[in-house]
N, C-alpha and C positions, 0 to 999 in steps of 0.2 A: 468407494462411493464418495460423490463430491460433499461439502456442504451445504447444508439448504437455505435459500436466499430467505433471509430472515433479519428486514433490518433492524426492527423494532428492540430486536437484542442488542444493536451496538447503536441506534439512536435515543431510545429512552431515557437513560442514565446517564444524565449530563457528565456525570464524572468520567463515565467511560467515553462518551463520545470526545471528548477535551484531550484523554489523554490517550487513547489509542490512534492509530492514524493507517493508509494505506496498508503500510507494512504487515502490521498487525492482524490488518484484516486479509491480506495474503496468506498469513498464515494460518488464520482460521483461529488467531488464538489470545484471549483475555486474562487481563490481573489485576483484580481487585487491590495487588500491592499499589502498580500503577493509579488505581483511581482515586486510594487513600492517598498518596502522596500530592494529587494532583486537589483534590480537596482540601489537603495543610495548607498546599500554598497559597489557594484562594484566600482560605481565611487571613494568612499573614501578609499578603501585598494582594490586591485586587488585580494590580496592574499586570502584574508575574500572569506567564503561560504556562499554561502544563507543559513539562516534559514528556514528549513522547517515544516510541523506540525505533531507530534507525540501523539499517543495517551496519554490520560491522561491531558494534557498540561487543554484544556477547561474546565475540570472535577476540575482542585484545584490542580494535583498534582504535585509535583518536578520534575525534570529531574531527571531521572535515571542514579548514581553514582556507584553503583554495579550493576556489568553486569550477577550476578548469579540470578539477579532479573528479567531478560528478559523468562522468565515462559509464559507456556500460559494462566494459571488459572490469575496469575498476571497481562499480558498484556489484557485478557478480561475484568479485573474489570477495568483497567483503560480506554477500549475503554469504555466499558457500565457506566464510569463516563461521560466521553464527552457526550454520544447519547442513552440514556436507551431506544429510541424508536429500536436499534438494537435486534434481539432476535437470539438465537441458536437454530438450524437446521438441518436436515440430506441432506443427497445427495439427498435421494428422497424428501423429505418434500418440503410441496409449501407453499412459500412465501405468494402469495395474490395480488392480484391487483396492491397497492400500495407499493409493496414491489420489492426488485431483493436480487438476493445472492451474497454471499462475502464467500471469505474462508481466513484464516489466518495460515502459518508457520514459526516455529522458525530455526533459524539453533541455535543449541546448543554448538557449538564448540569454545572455549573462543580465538582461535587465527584462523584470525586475530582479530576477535570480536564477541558476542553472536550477533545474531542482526535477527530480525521479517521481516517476507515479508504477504502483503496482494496482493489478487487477486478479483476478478470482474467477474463473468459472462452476456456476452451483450446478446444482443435482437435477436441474432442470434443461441443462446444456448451456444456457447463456451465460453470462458475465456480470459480476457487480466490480463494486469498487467505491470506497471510502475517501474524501476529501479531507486533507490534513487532520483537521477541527469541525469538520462537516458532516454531513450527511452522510449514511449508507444510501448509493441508488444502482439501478441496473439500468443507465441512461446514460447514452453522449453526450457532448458539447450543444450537440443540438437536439436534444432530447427523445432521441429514438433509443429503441432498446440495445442491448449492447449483444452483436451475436460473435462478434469476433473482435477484440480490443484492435488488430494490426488494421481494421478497415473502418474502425469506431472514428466517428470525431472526436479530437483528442484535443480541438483548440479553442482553449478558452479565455482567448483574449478580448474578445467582444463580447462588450458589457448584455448586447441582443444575446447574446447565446447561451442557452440551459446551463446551468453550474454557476458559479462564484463568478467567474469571471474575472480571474486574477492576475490575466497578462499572463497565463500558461498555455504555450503552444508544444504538446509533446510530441511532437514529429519525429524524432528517431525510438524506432521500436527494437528493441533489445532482443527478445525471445520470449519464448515459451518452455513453461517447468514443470515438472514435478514434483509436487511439494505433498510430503508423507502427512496421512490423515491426523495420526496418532499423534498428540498434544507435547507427549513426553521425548519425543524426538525432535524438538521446536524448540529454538531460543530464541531469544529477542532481549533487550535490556535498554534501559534509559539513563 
């Protein structure tokens, strides 16, 4: 069974909302380690952001330095280093018991920056999805509900349109996953 669309668990707690981001909310999954850490640095530099967890990070590998590297072939081997229990999927294709879906797109536009968005479908069928630093919402770029990420509005480059509005156009849509319910089958790391 999916997750149930509940954002007030990952909005409330500024600490967690600061420092969890997409990813994390793909995986349906939180760490108080995370939100202490992301509360130290507050207090030590204001200026300082939370670290948040990025694919790849759990799996072995670097931060990513070239931004020509934010691929979806690329960002998959780095999710499926963190979490091999992940598989790829279609729109129709059923997950399984233990399973819910995720879908993953890139915006490919190198200014202001390349940079990946993941999404969720809950237990209600539709779709959320988490802004780096931002809100949990089950809404597009232009503010309709979300019933399929690959047909969602995904461009938020005008300032007019629902979301942040940060000069993110995710136009290439990557796939559809299977991503295991069970917490203890998940990594992630900052």
């Amino acid at each position: 069974m999916a997750p149930r669309y509940n954002p007030s668990k990952w909005n409330k707690n500024k600490y967690r909302k600061k420092s969890h981001n997409c990813y994390s909310y793909f995986l349906n999954k939180t760490s108080r380690r995370f939100e202490r850490a992301c509360k130290k640095t507050k207090k030590i530099n204001r200026r300082l952001r939370c670290r948040r967890p990025q694919p790849g990070y759990a799996g072995g590998y670097p931060p990513i330095t070239n931004k020509k590297h934010y691929t979806c072939r690329r960002m998959n081997k780095r999710m499926m280093a963190d979490n091999p229990l992940i598989r790829k999927t279609s729109k129709r294709g059923r997950c399984g018991r233990h399973y819910y879906k995720g879908a993953m797109v890139i915006d490919p536009n190198p200014k202001p920056d390349i940079d990946y968005h993941f999404y969720r479908q809950d237990r209600d069928g539709m779709w959320s999805h988490k802004d780096a630093w931002g809100p949990v919402t089950n809404k597009d770029a232009k503010g309709k509900l979300i019933k399929d990420p690959r047909q969602a509005a995904r461009d938020y480059r005008s300032s007019r349109g629902r979301g942040r509005g940060r000069g993110k156009n995710y136009s290439i849509f990557c796939g559809y996953y299977c991503v295991p319910k069970d917490k203890r089958k998940k990594r992630m790391s900052i």
